[in-house]
N, CA, C and O of each residue as an XYZ file, in Angstrom:
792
protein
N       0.844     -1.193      0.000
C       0.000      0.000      0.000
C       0.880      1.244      0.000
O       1.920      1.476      0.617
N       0.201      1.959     -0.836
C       0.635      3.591     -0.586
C       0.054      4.832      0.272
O      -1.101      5.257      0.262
N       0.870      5.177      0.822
C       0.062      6.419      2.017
C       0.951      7.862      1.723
O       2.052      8.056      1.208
N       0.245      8.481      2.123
C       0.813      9.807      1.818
C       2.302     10.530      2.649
O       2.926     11.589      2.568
N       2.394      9.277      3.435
C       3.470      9.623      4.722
C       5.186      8.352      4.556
O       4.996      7.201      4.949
N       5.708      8.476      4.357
C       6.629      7.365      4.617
C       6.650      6.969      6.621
O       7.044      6.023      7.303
N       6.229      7.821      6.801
C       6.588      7.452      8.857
C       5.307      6.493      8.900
O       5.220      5.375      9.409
N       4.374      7.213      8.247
C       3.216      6.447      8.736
C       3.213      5.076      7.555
O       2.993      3.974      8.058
N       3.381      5.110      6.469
C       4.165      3.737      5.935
C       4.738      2.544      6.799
O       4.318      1.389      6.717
N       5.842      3.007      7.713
C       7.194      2.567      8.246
C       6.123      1.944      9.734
O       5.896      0.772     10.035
N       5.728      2.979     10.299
C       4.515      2.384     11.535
C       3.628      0.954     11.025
O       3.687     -0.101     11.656
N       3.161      1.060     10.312
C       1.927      0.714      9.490
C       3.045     -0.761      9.305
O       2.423     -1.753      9.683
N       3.975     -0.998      9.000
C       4.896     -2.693      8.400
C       4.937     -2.789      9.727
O       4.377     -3.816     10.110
N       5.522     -1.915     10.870
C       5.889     -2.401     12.071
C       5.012     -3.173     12.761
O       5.130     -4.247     13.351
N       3.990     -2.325     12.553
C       2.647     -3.175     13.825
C       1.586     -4.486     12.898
O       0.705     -5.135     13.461
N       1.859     -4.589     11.799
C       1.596     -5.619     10.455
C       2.249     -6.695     11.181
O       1.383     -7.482     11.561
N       3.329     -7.034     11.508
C       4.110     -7.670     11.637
C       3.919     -8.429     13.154
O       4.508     -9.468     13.453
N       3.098     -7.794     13.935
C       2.512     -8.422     14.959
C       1.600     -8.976     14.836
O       0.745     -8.736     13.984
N       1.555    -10.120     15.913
C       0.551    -11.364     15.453
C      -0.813    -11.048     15.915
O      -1.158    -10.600     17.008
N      -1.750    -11.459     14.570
C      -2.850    -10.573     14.965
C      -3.283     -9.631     14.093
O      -4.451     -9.581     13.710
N      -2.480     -8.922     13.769
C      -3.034     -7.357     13.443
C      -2.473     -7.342     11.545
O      -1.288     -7.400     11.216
N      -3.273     -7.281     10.863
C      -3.367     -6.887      9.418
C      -3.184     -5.394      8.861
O      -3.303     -4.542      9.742
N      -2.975     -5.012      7.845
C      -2.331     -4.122      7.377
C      -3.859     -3.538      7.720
O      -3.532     -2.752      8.609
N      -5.205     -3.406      7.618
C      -6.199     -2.534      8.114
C      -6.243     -1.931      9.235
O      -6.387     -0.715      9.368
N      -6.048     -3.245     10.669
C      -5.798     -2.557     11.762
C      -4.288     -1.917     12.185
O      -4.097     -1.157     13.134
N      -3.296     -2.403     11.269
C      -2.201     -1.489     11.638
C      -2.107     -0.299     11.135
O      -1.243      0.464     11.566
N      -3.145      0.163      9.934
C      -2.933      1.728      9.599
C      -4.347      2.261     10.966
O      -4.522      3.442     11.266
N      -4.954      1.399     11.426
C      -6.354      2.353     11.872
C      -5.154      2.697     13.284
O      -5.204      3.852     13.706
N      -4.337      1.931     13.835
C      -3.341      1.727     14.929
C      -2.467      2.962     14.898
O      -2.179      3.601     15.909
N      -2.008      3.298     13.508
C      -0.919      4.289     13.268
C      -1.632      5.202     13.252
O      -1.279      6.050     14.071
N      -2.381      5.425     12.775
C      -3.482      6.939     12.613
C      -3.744      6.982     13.787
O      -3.236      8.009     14.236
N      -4.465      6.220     14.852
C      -4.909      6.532     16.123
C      -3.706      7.186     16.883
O      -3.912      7.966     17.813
N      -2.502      6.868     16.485
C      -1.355      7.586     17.771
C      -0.703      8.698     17.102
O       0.108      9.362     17.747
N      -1.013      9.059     15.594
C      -0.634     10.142     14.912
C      -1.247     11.201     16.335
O      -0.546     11.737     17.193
N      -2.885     11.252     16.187
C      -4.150     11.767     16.721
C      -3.320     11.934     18.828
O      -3.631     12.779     19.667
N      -2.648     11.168     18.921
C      -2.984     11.052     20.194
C      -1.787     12.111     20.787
O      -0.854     12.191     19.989
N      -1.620     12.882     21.924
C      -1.026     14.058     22.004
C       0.331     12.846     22.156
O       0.423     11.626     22.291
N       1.375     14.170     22.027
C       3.225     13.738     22.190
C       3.724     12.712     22.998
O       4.316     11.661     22.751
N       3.191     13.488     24.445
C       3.505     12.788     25.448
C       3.123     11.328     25.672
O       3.878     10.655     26.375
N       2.034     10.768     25.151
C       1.333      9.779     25.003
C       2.109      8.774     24.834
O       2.542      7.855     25.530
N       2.232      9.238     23.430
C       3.062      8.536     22.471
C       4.395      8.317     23.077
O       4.823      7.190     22.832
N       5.141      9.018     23.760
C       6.397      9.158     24.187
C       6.451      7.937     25.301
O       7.297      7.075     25.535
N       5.197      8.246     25.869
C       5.050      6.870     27.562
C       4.704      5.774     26.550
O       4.846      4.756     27.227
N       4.342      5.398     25.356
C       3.943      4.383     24.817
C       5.563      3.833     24.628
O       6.053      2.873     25.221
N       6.100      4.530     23.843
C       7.603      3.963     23.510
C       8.639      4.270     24.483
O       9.796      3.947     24.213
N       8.400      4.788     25.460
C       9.469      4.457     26.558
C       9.071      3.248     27.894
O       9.796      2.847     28.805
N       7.349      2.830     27.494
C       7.266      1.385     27.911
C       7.559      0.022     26.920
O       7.721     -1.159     27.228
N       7.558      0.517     25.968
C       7.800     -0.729     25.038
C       9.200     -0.831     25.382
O       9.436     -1.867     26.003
N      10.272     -0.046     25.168
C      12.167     -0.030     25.323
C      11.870     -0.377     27.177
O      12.200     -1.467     27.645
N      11.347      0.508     27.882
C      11.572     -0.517     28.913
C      11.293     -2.239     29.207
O      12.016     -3.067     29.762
N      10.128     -2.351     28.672
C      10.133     -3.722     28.600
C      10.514     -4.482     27.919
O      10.193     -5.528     28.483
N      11.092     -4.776     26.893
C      12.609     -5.155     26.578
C      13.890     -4.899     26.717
O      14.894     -5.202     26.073
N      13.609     -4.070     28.005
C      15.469     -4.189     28.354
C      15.237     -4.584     29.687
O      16.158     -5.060     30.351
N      14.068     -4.432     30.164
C      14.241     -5.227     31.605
C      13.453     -6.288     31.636
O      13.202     -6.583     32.804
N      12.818     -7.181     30.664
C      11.801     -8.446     30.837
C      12.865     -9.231     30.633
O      13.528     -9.022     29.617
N      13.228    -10.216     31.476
C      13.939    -11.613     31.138
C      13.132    -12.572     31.477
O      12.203    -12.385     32.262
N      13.460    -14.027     30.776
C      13.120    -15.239     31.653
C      13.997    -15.882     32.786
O      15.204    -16.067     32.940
N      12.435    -16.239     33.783
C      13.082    -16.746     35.065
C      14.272    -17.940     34.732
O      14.252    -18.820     33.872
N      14.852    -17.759     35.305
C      16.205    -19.078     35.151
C      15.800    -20.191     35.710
O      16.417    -21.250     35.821
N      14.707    -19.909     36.069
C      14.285    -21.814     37.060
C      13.124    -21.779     36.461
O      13.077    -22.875     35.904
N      11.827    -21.029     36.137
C      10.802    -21.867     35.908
C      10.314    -20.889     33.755
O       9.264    -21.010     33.124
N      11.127    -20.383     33.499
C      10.944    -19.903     32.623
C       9.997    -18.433     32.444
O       9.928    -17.487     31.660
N       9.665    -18.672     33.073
C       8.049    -17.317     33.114
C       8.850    -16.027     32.956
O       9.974    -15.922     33.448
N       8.210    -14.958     32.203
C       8.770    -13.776     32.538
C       8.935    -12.836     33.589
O       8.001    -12.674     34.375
N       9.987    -12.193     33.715
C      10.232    -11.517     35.209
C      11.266    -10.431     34.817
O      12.034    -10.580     33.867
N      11.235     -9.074     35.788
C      12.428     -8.117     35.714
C      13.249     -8.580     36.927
O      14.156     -7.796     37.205
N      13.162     -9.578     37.656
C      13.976     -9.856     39.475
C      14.024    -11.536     38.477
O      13.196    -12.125     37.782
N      15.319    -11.788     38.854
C      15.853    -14.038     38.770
C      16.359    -13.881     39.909
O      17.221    -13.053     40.202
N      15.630    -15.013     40.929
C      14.613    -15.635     40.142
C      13.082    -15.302     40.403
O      12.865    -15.093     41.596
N      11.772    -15.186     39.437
C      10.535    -14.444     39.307
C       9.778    -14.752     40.869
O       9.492    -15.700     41.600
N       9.700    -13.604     40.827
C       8.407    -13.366     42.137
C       7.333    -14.722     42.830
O       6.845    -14.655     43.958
N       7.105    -16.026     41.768
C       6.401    -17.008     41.950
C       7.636    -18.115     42.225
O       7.454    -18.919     43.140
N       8.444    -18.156     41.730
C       9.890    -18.870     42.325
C      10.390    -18.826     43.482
O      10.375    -19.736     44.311
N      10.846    -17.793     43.590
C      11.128    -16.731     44.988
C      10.087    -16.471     45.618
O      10.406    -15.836     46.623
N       8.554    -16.689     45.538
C       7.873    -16.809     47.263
C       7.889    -17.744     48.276
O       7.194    -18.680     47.879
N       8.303    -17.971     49.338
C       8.295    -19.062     50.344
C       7.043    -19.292     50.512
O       6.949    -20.296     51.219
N       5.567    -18.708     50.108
C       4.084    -19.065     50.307
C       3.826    -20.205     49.346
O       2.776    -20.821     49.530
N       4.632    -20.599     48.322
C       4.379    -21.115     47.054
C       4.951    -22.530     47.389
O       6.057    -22.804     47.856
N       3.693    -23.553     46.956
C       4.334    -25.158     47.284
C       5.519    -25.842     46.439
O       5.606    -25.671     45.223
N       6.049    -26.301     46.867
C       7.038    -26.231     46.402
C       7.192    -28.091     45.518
O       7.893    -28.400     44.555
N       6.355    -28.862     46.242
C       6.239    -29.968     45.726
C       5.301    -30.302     44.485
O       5.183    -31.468     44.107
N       4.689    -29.336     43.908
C       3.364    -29.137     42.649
C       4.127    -28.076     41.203
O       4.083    -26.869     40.965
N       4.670    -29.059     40.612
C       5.239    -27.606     39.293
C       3.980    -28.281     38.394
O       3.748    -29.481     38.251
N       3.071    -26.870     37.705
C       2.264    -26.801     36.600
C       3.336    -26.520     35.566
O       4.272    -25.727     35.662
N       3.016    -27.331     34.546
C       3.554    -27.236     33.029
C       2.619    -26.341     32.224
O       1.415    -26.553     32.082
N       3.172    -25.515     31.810
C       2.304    -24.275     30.672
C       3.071    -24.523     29.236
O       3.938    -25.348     28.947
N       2.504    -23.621     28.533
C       2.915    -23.777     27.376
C       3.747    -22.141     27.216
O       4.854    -21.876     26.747
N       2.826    -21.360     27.742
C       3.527    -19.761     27.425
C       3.278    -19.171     28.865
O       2.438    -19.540     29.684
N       4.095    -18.291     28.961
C       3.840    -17.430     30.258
C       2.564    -16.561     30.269
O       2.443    -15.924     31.315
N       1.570    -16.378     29.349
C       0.495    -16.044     29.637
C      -0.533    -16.955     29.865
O      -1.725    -16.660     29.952
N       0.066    -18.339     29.983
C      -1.146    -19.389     30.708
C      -0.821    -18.835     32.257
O      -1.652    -18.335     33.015
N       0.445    -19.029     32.503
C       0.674    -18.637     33.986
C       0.050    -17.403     34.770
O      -0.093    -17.281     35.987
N      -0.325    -16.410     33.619
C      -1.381    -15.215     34.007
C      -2.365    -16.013     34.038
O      -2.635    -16.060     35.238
N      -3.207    -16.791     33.406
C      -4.513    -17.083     33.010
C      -4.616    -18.005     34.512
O      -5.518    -17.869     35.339
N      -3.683    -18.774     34.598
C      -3.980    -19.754     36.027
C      -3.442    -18.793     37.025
O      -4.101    -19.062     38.030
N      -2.536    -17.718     37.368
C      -2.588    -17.161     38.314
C      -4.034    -16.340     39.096
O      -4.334    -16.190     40.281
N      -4.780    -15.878     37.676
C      -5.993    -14.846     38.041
C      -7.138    -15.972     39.113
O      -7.922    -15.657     40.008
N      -6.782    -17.345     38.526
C      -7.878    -18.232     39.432
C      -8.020    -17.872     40.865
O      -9.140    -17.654     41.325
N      -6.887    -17.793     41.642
C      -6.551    -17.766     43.065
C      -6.770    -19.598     43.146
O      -7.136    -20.123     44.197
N      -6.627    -20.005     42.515
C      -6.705    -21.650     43.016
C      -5.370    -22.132     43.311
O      -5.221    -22.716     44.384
N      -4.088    -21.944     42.318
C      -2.892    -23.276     42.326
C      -2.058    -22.290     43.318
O      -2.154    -21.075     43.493
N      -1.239    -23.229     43.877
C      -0.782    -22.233     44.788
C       0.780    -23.089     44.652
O       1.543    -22.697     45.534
N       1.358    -24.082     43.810
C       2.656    -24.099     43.309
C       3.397    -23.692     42.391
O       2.985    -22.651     41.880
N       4.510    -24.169     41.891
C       5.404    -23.545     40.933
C       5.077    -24.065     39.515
O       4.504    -25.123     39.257
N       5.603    -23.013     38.512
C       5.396    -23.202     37.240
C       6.728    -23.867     36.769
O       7.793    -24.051     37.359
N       6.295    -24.174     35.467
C       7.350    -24.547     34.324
C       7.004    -24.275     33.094
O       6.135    -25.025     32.649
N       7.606    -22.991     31.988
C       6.888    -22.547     30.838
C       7.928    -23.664     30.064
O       8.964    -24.138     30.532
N       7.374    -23.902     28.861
C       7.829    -24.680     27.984
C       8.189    -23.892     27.207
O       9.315    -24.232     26.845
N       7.866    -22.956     26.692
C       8.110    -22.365     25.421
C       7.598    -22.468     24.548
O       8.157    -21.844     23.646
N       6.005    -23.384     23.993
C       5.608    -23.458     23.156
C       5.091    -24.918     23.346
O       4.865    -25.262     24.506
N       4.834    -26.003     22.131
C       4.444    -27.250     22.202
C       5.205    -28.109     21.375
O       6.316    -27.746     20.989
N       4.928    -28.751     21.190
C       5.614    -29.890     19.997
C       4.602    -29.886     19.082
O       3.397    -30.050     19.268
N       5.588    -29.553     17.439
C       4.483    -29.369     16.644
C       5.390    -29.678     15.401
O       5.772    -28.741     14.701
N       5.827    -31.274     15.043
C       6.408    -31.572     14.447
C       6.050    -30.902     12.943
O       6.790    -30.111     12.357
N       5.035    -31.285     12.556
C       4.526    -30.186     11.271
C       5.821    -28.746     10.725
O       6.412    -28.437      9.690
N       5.739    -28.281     12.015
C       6.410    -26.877     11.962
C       7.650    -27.186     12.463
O       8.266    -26.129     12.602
N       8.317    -28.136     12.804
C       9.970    -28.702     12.841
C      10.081    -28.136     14.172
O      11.093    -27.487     14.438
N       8.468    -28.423     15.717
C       9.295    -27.698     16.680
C       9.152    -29.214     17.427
O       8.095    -29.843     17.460
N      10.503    -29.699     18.052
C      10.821    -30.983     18.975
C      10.965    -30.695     19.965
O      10.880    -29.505     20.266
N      11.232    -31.611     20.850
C      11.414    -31.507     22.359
C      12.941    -30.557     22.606
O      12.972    -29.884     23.636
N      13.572    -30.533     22.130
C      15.029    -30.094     21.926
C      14.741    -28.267     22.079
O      15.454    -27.392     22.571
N      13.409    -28.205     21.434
C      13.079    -26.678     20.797
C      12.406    -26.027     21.986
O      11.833    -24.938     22.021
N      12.674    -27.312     23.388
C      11.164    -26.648     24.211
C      12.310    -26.636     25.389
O      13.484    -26.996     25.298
N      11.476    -26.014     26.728
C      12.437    -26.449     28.274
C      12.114    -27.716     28.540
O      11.477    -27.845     29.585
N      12.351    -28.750     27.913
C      12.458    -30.071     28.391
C      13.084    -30.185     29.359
O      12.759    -30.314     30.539
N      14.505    -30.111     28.600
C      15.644    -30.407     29.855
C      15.427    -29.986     30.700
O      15.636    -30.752     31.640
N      15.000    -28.882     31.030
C      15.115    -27.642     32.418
C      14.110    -27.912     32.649
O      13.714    -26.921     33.264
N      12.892    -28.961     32.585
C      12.016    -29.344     33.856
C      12.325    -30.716     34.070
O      11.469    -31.371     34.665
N      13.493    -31.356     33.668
C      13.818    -32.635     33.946
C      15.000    -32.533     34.761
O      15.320    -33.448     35.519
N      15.784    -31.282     34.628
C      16.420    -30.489     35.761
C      16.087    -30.558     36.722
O      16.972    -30.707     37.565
N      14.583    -30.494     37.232
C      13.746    -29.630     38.454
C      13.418    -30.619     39.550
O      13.148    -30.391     40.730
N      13.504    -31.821     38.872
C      12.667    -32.906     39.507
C      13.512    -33.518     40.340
O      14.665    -33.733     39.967
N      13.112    -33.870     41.507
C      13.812    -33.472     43.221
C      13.328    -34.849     43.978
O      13.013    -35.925     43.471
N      13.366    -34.526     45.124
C      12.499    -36.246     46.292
C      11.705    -35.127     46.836
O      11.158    -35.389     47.907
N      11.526    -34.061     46.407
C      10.549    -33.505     47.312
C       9.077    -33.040     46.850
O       8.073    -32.747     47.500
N       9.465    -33.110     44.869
C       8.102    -33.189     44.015
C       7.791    -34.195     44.218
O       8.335    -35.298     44.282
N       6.179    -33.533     44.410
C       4.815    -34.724     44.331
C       4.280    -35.081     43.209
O       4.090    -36.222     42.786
N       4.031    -34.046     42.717
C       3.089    -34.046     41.367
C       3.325    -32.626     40.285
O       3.279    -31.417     40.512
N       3.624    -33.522     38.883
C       3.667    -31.974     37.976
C       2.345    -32.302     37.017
O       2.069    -33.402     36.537
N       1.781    -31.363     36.899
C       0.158    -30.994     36.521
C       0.752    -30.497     35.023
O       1.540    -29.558     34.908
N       0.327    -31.148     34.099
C       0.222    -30.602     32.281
C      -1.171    -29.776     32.235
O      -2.314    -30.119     32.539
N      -0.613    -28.486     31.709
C      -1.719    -27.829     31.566
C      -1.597    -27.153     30.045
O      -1.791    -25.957     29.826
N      -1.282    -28.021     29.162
C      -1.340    -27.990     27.736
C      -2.737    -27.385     27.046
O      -3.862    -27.752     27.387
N      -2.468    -26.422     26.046
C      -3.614    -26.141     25.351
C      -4.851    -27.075     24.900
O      -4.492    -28.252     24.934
N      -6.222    -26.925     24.479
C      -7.066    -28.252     24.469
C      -6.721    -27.962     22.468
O      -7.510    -27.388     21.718
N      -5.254    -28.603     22.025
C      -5.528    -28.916     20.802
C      -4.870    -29.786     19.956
O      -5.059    -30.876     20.497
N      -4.006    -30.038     18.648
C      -3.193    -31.071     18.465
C      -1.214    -31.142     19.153
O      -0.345    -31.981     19.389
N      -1.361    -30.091     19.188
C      -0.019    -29.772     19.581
C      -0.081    -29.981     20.825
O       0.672    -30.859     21.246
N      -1.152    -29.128     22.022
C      -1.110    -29.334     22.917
C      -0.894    -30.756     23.636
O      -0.016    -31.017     24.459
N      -2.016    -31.728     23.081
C      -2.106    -32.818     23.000
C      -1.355    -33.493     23.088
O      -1.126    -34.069     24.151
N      -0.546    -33.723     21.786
C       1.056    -33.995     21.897
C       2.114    -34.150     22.870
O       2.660    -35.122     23.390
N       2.280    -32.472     22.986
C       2.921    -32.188     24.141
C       2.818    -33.015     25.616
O       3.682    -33.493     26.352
N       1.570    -32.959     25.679
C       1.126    -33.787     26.448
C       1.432    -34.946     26.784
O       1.869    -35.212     27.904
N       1.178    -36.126     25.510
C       1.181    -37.410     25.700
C       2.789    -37.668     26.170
O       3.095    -38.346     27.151
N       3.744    -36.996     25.280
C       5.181    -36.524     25.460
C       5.830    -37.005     26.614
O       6.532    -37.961     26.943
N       5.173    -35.651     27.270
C       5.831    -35.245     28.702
C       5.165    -36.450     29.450
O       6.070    -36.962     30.109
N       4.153    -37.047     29.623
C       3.514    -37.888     30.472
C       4.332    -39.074     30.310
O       4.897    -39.526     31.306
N       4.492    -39.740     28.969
C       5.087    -40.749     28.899
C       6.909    -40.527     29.575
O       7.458    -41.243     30.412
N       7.434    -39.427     28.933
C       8.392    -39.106     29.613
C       8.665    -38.917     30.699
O       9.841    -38.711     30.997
N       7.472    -38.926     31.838
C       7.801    -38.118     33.011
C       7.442    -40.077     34.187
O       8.103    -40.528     35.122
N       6.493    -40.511     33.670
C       5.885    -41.676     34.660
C       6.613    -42.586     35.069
O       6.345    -43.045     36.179
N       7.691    -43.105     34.363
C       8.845    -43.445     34.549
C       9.549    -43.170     36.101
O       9.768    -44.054     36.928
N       9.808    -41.872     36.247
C      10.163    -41.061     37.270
C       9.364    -41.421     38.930
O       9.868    -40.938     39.944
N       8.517    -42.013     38.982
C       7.818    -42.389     39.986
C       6.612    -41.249     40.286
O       5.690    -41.610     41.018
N       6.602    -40.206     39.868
C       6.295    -38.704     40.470
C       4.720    -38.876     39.714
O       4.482    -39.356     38.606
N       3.926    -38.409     40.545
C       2.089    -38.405     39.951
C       2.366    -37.302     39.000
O       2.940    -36.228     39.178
N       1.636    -38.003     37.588
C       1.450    -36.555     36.698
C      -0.310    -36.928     36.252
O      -0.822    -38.002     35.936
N      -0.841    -35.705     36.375
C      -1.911    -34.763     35.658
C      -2.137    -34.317     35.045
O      -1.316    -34.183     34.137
N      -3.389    -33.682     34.934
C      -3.733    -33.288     33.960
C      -4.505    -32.009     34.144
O      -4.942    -31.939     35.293
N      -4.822    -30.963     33.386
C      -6.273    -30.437     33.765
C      -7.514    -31.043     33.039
O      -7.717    -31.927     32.207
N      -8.247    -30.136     33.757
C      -9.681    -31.399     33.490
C     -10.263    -30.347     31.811
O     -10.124    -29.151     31.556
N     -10.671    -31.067     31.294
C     -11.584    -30.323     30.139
C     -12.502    -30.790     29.772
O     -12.581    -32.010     29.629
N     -13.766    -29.733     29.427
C     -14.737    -30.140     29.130
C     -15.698    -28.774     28.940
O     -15.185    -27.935     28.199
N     -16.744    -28.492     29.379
C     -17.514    -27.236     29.089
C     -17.627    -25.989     29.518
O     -17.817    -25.952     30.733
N     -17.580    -24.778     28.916
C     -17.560    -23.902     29.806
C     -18.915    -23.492     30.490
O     -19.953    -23.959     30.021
N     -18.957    -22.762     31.423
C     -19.850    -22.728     32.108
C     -21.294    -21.729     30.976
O     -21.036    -21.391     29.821
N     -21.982    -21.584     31.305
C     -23.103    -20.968     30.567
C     -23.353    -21.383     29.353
O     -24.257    -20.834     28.723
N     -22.445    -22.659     28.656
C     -22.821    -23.600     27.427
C     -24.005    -24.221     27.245
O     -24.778    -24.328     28.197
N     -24.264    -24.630     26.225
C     -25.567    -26.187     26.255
C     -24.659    -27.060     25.796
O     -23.691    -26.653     25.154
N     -24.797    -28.037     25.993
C     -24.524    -29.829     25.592
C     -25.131    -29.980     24.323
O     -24.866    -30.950     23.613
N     -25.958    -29.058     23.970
C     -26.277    -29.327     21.951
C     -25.464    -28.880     20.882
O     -25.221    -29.361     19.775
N     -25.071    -27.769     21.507
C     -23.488    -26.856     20.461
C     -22.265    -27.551     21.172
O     -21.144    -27.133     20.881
N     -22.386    -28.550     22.055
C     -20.532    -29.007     21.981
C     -20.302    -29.833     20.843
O     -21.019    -30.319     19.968
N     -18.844    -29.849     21.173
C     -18.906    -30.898     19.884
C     -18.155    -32.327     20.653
O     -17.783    -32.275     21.825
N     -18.038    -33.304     19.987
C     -17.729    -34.783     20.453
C     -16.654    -34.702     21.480
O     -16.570    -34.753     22.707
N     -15.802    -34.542     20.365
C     -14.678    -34.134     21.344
C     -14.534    -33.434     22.819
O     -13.717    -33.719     23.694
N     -15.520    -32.477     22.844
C     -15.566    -31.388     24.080
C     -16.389    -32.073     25.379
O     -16.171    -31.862     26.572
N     -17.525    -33.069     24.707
C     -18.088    -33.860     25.678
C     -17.626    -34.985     26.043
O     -17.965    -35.442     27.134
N     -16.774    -35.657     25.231
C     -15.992    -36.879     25.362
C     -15.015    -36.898     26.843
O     -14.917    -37.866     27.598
N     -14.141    -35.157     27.066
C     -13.237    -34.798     27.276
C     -14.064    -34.423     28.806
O     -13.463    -34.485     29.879
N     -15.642    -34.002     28.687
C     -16.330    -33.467     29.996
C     -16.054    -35.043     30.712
O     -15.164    -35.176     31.552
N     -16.847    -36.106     30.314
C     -17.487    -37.149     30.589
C     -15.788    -37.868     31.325
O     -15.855    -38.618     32.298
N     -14.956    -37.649     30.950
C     -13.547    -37.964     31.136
C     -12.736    -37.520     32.706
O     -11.883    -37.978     33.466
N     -13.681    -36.276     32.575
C     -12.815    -35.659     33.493
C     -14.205    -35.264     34.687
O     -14.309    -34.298     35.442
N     -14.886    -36.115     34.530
C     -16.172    -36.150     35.205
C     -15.837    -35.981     36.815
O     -14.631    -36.200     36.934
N     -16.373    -35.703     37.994
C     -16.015    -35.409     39.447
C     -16.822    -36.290     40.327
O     -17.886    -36.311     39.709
N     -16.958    -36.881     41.169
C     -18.026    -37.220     42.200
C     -18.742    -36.032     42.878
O     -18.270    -34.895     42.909
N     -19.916    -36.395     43.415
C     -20.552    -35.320     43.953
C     -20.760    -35.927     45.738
O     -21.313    -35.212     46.573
């Protein structure tokens, strides 16, 4: 595309290039902060450069952090015998907001997704096979509900049972305010699976 601006051109590839966002919403993106006063703009890009010069990953459980090792590593409130397996550090947001798990993480980095040439080699394998102690009880897979996830899954389980150590799962099945007529097989297969006593 052609625009009347080369800056706003140059904006417009930058934010394209994020996942997600198409050359429509990256010009409606660039125009919106043309519009938006100096200063704005200025706290916008002196949080983006800050958070890439101070976001690292934790050295023990992977998750992102500006303090190694991360705030959920380093709490003594945090069990220490329960590591959840994630796939990205924004599952670890998504299960932190619960207030339910109250042990340590392990981000993987992604899944196994041979298709796309990514192996165990490509993930923190090693560094949660690192982790494993006489004092873990149980590491909980909390893999995406899809083929990769899946994968990942069967993976690490088979890899891990060996070890003596209980591994899990999370449970899947419906979300709340659903009907049982729009699931699909799979989603009820997966309820009925992970079914509870009452």
């Amino acid at each position: 595309m052609q625009y009347t601006s080369e800056s706003v051109e140059q904006l417009v590839e930058e934010f394209s290039q994020l996942p997600g966002i198409g050359k429509k919403t990256a010009l409606r993106l660039a125009l919106y902060i043309l519009k938006m006063p100096r200063e704005h703009v200025a706290a916008l890009s002196t949080a983006l450069i800050n958070m890439k010069d101070k976001v690292r990953y934790c050295s023990i459980c992977s998750n992102i952090t500006e303090n190694d090792p991360c705030v959920i590593c380093s709490s003594p409130k945090r069990r220490r015998s329960v590591i959840c397996v994630v796939e990205e550090p924004n599952d670890v947001l998504a299960l932190e907001k619960t207030n339910e798990y109250f042990g340590l993480y392990h981000v993987l980095g992604g899944a196994l997704s041979p298709l796309d040439g990514i192996g165990p080699e490509d993930l923190k394998v090693k560094e949660l096979l690192a982790r494993i102690n006489d004092d873990l009880e149980e590491i909980i897979l909390a893999m995406n509900p899809n083929v990769e996830g899946e994968t990942t899954t069967i993976y690490l389980s088979r890899l891990l049972k060996p070890m003596g150590i209980k591994i899990s799962r999370i449970a899947r099945g419906l979300p709340i305010g659903s009907d049982l007529e729009f699931a699909d097989e799979a989603t009820l297969s997966r309820a009925l699976e992970g079914r509870v006593a009452l």
